[in-house]
PALUM-240959 format. One line per 5 residues: number of its first residue (from 0); for each residue x, y, z of N, C-alpha, C, O. Coordinates in steps of 0.2 Angstrom, whole numbers. Example, Ala and Ser with C-alpha at 12.3 -4.5 7.8 and 13.67 -1.06 7.14 Angstrom:
<rs>
0) 66/-28/39/62/-22/39/66/-16/39/71/-17/42  64/-11/35/68/-5/36/64/0/39/67/6/40
</rs>
This chain:
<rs>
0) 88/15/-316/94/18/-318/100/14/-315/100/12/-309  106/13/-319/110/9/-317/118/15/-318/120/17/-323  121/16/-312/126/21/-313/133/16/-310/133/15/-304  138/14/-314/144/9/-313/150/15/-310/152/20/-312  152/13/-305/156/17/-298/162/14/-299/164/8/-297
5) 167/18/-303/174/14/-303/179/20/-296/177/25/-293  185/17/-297/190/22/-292/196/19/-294/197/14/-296  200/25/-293/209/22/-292/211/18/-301/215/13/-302  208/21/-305/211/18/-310/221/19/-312/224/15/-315  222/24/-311/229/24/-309/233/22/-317/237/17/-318
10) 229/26/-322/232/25/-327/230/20/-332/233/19/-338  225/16/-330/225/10/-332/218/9/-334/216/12/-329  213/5/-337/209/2/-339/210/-4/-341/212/-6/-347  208/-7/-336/206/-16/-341/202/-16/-349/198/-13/-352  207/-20/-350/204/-20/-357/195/-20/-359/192/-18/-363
15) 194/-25/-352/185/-31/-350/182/-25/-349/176/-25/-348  185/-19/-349/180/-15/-341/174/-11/-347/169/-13/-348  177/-6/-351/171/-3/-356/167/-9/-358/161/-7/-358  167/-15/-359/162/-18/-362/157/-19/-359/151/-20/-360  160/-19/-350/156/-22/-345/152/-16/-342/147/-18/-339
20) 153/-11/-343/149/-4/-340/146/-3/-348/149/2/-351  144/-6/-351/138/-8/-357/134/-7/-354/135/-11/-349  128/-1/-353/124/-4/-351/120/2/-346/115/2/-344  127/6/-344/126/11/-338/124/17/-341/126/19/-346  119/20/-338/116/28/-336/121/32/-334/121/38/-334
25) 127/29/-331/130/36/-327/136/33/-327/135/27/-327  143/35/-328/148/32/-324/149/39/-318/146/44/-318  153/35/-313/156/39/-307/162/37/-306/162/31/-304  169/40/-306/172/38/-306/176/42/-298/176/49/-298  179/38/-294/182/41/-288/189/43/-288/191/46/-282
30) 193/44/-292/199/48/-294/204/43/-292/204/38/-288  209/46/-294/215/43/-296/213/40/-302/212/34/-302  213/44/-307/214/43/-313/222/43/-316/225/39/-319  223/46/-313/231/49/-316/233/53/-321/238/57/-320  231/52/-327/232/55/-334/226/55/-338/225/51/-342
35) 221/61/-337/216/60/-339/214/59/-348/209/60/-351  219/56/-350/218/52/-357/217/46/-357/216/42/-362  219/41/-348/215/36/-346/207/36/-347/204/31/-347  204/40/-349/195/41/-348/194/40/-354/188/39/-355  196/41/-360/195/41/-368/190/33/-368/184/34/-369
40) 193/26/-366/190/23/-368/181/24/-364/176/22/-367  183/26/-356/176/26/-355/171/32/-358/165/30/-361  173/39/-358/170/43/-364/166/39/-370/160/41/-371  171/34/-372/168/33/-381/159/28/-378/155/26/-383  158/27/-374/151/24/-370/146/30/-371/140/29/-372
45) 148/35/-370/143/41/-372/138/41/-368/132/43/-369  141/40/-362/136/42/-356/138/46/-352/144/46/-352  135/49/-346/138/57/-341/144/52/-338/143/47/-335  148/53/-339/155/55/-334/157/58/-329/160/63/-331  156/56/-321/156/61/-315/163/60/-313/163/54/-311
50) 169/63/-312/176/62/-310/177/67/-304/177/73/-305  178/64/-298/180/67/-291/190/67/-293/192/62/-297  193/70/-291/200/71/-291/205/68/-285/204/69/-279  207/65/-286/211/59/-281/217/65/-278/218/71/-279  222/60/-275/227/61/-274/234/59/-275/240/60/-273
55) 232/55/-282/237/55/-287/235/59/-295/237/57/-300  231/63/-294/228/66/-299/231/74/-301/229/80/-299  236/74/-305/238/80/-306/234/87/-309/237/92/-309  229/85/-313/224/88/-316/219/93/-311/215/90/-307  220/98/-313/210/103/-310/205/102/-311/200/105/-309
60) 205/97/-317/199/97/-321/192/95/-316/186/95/-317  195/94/-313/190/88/-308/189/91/-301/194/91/-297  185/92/-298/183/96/-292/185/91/-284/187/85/-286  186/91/-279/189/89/-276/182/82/-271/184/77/-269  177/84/-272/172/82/-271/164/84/-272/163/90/-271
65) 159/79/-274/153/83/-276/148/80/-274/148/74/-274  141/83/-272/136/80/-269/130/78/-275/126/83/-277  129/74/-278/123/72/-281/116/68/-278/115/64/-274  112/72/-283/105/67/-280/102/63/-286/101/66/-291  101/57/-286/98/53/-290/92/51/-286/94/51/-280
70) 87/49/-287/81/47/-285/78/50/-278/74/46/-275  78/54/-277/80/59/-270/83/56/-266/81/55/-260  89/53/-267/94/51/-262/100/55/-265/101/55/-271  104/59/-261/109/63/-261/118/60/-258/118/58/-252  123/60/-263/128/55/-264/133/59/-262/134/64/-266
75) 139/59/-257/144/61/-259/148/58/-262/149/53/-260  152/60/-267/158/60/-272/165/62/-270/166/68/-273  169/58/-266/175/60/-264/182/55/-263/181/50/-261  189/56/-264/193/51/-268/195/49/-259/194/43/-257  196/53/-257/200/50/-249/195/51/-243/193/57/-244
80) 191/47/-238/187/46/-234/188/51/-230/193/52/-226  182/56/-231/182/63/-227/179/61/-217/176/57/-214  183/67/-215/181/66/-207/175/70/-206/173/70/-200  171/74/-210/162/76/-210/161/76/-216/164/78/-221  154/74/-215/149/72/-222/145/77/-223/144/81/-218
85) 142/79/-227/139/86/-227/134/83/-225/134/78/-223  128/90/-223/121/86/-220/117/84/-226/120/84/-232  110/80/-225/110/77/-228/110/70/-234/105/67/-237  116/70/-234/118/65/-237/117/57/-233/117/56/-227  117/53/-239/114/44/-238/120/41/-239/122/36/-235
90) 123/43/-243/128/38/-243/136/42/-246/136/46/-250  142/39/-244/149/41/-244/151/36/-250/150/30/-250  154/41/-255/157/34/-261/165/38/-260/166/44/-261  168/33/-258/174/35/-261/180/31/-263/178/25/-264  187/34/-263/190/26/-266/196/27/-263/195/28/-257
95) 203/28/-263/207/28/-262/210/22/-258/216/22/-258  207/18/-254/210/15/-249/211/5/-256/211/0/-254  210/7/-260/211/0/-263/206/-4/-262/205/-9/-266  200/-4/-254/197/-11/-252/191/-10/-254/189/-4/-253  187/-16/-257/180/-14/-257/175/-12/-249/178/-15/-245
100) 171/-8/-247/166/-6/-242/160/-3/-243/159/2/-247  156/-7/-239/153/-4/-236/148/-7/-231/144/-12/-232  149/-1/-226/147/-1/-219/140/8/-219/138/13/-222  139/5/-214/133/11/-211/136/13/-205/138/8/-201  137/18/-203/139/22/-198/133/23/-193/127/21/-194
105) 134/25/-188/128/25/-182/123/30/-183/117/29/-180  126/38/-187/118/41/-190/116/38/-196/112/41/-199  117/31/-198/114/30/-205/116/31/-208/112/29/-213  123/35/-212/125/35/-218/129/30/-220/134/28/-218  127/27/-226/131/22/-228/139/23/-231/139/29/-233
110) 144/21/-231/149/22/-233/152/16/-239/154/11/-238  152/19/-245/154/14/-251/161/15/-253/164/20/-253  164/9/-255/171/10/-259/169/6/-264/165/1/-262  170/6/-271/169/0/-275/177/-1/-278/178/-2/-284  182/-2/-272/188/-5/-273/192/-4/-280/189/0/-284
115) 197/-5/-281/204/-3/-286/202/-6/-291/202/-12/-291  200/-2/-298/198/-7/-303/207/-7/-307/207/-6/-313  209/-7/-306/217/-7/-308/221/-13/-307/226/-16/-310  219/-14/-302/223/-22/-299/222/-23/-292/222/-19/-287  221/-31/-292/219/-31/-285/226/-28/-280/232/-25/-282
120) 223/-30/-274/226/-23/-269/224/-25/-263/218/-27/-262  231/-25/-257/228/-27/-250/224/-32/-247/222/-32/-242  223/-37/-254/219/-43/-253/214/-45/-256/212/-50/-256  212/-38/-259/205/-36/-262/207/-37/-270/212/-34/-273  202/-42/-273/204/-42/-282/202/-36/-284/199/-31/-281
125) 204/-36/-289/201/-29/-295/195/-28/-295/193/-32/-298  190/-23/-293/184/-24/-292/180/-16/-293/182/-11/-291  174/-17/-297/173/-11/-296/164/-9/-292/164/-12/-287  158/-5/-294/151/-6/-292/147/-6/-297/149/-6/-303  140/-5/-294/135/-4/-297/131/-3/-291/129/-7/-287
130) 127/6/-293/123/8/-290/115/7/-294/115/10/-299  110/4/-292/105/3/-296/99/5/-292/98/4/-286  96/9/-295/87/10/-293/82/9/-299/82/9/-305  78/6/-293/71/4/-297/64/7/-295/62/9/-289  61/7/-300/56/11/-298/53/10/-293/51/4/-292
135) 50/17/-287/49/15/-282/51/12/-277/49/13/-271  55/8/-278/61/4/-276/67/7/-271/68/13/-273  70/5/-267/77/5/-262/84/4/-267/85/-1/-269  88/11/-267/94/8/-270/98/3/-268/97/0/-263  102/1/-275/107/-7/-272/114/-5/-273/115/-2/-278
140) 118/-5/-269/124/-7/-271/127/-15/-272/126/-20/-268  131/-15/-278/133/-22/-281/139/-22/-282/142/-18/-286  145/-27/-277/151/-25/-282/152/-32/-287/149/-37/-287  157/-30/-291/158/-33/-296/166/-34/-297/170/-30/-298  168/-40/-296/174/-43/-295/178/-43/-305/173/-43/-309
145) 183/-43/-308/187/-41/-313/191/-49/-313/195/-50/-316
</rs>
């Protein structure tokens, strides 16, 4: 299963980006969309679309954050880096700060940003991820440079 983790698109998709999430089981996107008729192009991919709600996100459509489990590992979904993590949870995806990350915290939860696919930012190129499981196998995080 390969699920492509964008954030912070702020209105905008690269032109490159749907051709490049060719291929994914899942998008998850970390919010700041801005005008949710930015998603049309990734929509027309025809695969689940998970959208957490930012802080430039004017829309309710989209829940504030959310817990998923893909291969019995359980995922928080949230735009701005929360101060508790629910129990349970393996790893923290969020976006907001523009930089790509990820670090492990001292209980072991990992913490993911896969950076501003919009433009670079803070020093950080345009960048987004890939979450991948294999069977049997230990999840990866991969980012991917624009």
């Amino acid at each position: 299963m390969r699920i492509a983790v964008i954030s912070d698109t702020h209105d905008c998709v690269p032109a490159s980006l749907p051709k490049r999430l060719r291929g994914a089981d899942e998008i998850w996107h970390l919010g700041d969309v801005t005008m949710p008729g930015v998603l049309t192009e990734l929509e027309t991919l025809a695969v689940p679309l998970q959208v957490v709600r930012g802080n430039c996100d004017w829309s309710s459509l989209w829940p504030e954050s959310v817990v998923l489990e893909r291969a019995g590992v359980r995922f928080y979904l949230v735009h701005i880096p929360p101060l508790r993590v629910p129990k349970g949870v393996a790893a923290v995806l969020h976006g907001h700060t523009h930089v790509p990350r990820d670090e492990t915290d001292p209980r072991g939860v990992r913490w993911l940003n896969p950076g501003c696919i919009a433009q670079a930012h803070r020093g950080a190129p345009a960048s987004f991820a890939w979450l991948e499981f294999t069977a049997g196998g230990p999840w990866t995080w991969r980012l991917e440079l624009l």
